[in-house]
C-alpha positions as CSV (number, residue, x, y, z in Angstrom):
1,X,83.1,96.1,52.7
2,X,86.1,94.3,53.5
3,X,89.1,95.9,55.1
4,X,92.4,94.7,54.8
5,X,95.0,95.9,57.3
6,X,98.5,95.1,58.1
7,X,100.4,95.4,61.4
8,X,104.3,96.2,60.9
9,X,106.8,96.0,63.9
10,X,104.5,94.1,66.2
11,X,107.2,90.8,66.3
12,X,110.5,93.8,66.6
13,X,108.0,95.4,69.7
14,X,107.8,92.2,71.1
15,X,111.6,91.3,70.8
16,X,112.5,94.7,71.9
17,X,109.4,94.2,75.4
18,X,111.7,90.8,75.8
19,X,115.2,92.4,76.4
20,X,113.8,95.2,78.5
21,X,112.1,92.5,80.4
22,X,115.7,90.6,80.4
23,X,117.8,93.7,81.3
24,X,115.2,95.0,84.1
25,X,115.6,91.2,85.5
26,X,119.3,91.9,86.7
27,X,120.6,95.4,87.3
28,X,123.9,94.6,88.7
29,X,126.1,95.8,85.6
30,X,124.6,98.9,85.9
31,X,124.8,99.1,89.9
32,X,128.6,97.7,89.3
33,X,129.3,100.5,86.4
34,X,127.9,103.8,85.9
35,X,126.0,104.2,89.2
36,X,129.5,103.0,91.1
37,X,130.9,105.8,89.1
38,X,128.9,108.3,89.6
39,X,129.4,107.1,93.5
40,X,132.7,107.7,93.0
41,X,132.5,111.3,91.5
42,X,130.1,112.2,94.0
43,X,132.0,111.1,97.3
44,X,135.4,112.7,96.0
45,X,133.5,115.8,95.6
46,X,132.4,115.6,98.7
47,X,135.9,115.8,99.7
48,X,136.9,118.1,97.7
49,X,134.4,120.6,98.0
50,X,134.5,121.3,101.6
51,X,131.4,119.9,102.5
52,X,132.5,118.3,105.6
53,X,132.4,120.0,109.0
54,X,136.2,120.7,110.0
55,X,137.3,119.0,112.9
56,X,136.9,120.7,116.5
57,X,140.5,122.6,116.8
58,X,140.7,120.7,120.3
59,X,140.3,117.8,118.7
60,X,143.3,118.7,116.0
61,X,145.4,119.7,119.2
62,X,144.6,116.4,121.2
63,X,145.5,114.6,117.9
64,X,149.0,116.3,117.7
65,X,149.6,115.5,121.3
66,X,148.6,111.9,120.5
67,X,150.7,111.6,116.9
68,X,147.7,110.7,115.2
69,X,146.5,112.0,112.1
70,X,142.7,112.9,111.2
71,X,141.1,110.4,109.0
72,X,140.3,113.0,106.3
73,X,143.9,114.1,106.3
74,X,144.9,110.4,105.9
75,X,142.4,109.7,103.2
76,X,141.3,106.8,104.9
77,X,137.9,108.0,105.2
78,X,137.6,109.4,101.7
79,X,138.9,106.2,100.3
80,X,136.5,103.8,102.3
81,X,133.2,105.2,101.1
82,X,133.9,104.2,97.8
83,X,136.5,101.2,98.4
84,X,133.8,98.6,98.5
85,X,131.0,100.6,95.5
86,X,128.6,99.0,95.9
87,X,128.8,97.7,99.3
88,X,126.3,94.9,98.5
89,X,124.0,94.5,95.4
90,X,121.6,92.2,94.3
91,X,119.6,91.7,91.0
92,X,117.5,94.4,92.4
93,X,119.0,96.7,94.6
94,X,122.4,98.3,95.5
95,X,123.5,99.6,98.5
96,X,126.3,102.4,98.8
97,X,127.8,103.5,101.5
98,X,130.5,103.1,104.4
99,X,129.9,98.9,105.4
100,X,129.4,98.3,109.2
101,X,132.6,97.3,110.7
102,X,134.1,98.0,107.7
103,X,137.7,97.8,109.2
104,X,139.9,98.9,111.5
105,X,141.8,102.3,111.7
106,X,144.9,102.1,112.3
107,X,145.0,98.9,114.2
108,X,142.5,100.4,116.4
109,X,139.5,98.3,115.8
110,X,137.0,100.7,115.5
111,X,133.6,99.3,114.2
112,X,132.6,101.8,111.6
113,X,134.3,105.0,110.6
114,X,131.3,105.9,108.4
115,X,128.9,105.7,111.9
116,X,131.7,107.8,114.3
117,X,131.3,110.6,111.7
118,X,128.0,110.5,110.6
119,X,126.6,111.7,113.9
120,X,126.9,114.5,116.8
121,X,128.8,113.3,120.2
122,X,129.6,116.0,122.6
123,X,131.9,118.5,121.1
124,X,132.3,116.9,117.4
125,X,130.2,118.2,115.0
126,X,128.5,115.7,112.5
127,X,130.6,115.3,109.6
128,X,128.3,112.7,107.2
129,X,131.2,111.5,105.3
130,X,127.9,110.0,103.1
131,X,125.2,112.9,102.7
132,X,122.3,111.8,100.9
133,X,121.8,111.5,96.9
134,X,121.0,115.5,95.7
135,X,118.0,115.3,93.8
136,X,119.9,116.1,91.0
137,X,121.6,113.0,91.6
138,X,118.6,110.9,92.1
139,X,117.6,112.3,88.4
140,X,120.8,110.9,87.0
141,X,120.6,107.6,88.9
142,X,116.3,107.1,87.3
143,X,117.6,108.4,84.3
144,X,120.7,105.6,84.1
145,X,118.2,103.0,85.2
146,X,115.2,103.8,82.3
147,X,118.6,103.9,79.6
148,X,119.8,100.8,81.1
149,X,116.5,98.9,80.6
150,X,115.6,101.0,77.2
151,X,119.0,99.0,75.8
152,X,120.6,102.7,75.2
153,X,124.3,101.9,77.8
């Protein structure tokens, strides 16, 4: 008994195996692009929603007294956790965030804004200005990744 059978789409499988293979090689337009964005979206609604610890009213007092301004009230600390998105990427990996030393405020040379609010000292309360990816968002962020290397962004 012969059988005669015929395999259809094998070459289109392998061209379509080939791009994912080429798009999963460098992720960087997708770390630069929709991830950045939903960075964005995410750290001004951190912002926005009230999610940060208010400041210690002594603090707000001793910051009258001295004329300066609290850096949420500036927006200097909103704007710097998604002024450099991402703060370093590679073909790989991306890394967002608040960058060490990432500027002075003020002219006051302090190393890291993100690091002074991210933790307890004394009186101040912790005031992450970078909470953790929801799991929601970590749901988005797999689900941009497997349409990124599927060809569908």
């Amino acid at each position: 008994m012969d059988v005669d059978a015929q395999v259809t789409g094998a070459e289109q499988f392998g061209k379509d195996l080939a791009q994912m293979a080429d798009r999963s090689e460098d992720l960087r337009p997708l770390f630069d692009g929709p991830v950045a964005e939903l960075w964005r979206d995410r750290q001004k609604a951190v912002f926005t929603s009230g999610r940060l610890a208010p400041l210690n009213p002594r603090s707000v007092k001793r910051k009258r007294r001295n004329k300066t301004t609290p850096l949420v009230d500036t927006g200097e600390l909103r704007d710097i956790t998604y002024r450099y998105t991402p703060v370093k990427s590679t073909k790989d990996s991306a890394k967002f965030g608040i960058p060490k030393g990432s500027g002075s405020v003020s002219g006051r040379g302090r190393k890291s804004i993100g690091a002074m609010h991210a933790v307890r000292s004394g009186s101040r309360p912790r005031r992450d200005a970078v909470p953790s990816w929801t799991k929601a968002e970590r749901n988005q962020y797999i689900e941009m990744i497997s349409d990124y290397v599927m060809g569908r962004r």
